[in-house]
C-alpha positions as CSV (number, residue, x, y, z in Angstrom):
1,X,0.4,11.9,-17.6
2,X,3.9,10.5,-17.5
3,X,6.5,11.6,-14.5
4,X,8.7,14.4,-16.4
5,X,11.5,15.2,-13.7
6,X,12.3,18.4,-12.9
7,X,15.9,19.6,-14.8
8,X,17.2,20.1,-11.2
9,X,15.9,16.4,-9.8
10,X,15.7,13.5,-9.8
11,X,15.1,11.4,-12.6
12,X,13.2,8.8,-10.2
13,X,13.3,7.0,-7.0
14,X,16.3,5.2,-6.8
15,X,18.0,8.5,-7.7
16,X,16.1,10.4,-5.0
17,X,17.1,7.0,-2.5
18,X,21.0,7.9,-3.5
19,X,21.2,11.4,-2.9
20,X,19.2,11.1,0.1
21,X,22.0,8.3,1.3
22,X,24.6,10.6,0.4
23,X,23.4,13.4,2.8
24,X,23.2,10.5,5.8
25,X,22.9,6.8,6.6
26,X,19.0,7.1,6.4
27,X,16.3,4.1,6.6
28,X,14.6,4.6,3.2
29,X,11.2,3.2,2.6
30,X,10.4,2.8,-1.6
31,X,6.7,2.0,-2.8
32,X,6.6,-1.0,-5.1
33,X,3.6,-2.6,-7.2
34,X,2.4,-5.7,-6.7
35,X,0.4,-5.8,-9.8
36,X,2.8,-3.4,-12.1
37,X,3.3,-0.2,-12.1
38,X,1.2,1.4,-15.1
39,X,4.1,3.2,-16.8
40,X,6.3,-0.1,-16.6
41,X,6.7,-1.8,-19.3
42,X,6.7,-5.1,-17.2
43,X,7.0,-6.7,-13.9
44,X,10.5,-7.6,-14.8
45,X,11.1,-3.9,-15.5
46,X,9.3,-2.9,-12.2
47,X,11.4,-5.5,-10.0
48,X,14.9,-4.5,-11.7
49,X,13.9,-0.9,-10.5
50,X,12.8,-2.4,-7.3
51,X,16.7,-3.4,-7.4
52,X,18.3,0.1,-7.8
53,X,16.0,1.1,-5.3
54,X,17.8,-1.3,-2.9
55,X,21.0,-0.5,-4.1
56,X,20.8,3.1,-4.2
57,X,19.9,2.7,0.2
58,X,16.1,1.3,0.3
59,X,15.8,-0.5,3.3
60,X,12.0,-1.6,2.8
61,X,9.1,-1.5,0.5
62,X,5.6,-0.2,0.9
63,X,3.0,-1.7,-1.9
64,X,0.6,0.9,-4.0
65,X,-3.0,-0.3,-2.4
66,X,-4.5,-3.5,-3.6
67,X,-7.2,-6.1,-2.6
68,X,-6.0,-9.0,-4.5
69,X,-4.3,-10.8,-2.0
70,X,-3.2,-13.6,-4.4
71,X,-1.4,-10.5,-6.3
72,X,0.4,-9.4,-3.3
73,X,1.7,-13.2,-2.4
74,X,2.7,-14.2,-5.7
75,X,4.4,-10.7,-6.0
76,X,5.9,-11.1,-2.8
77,X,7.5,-15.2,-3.9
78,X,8.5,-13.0,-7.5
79,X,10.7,-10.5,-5.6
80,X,12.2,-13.2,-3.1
81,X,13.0,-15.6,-6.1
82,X,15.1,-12.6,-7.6
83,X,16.8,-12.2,-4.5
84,X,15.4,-9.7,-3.1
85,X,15.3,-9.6,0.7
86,X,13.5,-6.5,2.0
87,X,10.4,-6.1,3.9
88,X,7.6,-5.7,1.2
89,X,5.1,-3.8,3.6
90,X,1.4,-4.7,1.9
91,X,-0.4,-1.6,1.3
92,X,-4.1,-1.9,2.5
93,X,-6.8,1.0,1.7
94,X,-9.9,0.3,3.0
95,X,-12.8,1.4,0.8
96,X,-14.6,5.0,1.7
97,X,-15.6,6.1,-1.4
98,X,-16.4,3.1,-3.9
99,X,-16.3,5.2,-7.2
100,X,-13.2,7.5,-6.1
101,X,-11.5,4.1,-5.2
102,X,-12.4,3.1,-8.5
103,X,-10.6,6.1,-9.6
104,X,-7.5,5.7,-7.8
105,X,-7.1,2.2,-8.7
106,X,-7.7,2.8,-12.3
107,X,-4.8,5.4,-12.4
108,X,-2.7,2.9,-10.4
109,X,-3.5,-0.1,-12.2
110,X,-5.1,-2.0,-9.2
111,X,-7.4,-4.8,-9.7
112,X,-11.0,-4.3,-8.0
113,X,-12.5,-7.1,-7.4
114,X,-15.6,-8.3,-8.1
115,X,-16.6,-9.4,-4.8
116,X,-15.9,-5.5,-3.5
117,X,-17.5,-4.3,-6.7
118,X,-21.2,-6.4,-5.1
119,X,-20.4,-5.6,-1.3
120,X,-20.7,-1.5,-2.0
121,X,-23.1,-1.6,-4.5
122,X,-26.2,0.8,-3.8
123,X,-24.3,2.3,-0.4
124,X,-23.4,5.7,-2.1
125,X,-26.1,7.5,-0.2
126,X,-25.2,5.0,3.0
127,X,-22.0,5.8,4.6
128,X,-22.6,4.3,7.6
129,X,-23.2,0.7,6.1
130,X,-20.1,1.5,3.6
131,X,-18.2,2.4,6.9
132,X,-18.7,-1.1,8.5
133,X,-17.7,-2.9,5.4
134,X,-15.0,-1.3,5.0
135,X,-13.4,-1.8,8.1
136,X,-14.4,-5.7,7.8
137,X,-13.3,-6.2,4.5
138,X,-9.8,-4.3,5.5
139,X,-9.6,-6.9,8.3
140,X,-10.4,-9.8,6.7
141,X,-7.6,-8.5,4.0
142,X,-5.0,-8.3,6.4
143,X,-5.9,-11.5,8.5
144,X,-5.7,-14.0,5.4
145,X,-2.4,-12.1,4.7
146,X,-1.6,-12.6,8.1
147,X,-2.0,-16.2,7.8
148,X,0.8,-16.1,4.8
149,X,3.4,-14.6,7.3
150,X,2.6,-10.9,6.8
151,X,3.1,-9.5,10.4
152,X,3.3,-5.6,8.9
153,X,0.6,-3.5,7.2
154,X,0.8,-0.1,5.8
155,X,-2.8,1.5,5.7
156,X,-3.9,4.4,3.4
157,X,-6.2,6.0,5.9
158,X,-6.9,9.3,3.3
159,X,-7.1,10.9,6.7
160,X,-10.0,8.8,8.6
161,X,-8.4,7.9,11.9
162,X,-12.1,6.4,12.9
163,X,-11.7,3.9,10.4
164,X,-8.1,2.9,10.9
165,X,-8.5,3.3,14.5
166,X,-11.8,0.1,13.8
167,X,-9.5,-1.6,11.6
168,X,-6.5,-1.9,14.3
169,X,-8.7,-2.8,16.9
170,X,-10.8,-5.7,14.6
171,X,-7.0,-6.6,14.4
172,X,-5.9,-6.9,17.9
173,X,-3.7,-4.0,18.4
174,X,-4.9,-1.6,21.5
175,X,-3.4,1.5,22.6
176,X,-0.8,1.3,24.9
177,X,-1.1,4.6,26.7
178,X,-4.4,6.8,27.0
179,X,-4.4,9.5,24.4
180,X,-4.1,12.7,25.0
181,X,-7.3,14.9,24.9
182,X,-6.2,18.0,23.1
183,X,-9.3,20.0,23.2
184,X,-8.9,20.3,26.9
């Protein structure tokens, strides 16, 4: 179904990024595509809007989920060639659920590969396998984009903190400080 605004809103993000700069100097994170938004009538169309974005107070971009990484790149060399000087945060969503990823990236226009399409084939009933892929296919996502000069990542976690928590560590990062145990 297609965005309608509400009579009383905004007619769409870089509206929303104006009104929100007219209330106070915020930082203003937009969400960009790198392969095309699926109501955008082209990736000219969706990187002029990425524009008012900027110009209406957007101070970085996170990308809609994707596992192309060659998508991301060339997106990333598009934007830059037109000028456009932001972060572009890559959004990475490690695989869970195969089919309602399939799902997700249908609506969003997200290219599955085929390679991901073999790797959880036959692991419905075996989430435990699926888990461990997951996690290693994230990281191996965000180490060859890391090798490009990405030094940022922006995961959609869909509320598993196990699997983010795997994914930063295969990555390097540690806590800093002991967490807190709040069932005590």
């Amino acid at each position: 179904e297609p965005y309608i605004p509400h009579p009383d809103g905004y007619a769409n993000a870089a509206e929303l990024a104006a009104g929100a700069m007219k209330i106070a100097p915020f930082e203003i994170t937009v969400g960009c595509y790198p392969e095309k938004h699926p109501d955008s009538p082209s990736m000219n169309a969706d990187i002029e809007m990425l524009k008012r974005k900027i110009d209406a107070g957007a101070t970085r971009a996170i990308t809609q989920f994707f596992y192309d990484n060659t998508a991301y790149l060339r997106y990333r060399d598009t934007i830059r060639a037109a000028g456009i000087d932001i972060p572009i945060v890559p959004g990475i969503m490690p695989v869970t659920n195969f089919n309602g990823m399939r799902r997700m990236a249908d609506i969003c226009g997200t290219t599955v590969p085929g390679r991901l399409v073999k790797l959880f084939q036959n692991l419905e009933d075996d989430p435990s396998t699926r888990r461990l892929i997951a996690a290693t296919v994230a990281a191996e996502q965000c180490q060859e984009l890391a090798e490009h000069g990405v030094n940022h990542f922006h995961f959609y976690t869909l509320n598993r903190d196990d699997l983010a928590y795997a994914l930063c560590h295969m990555l390097g990062v540690r806590p800093t400080v002991k967490a807190v145990d709040h069932a005590a």
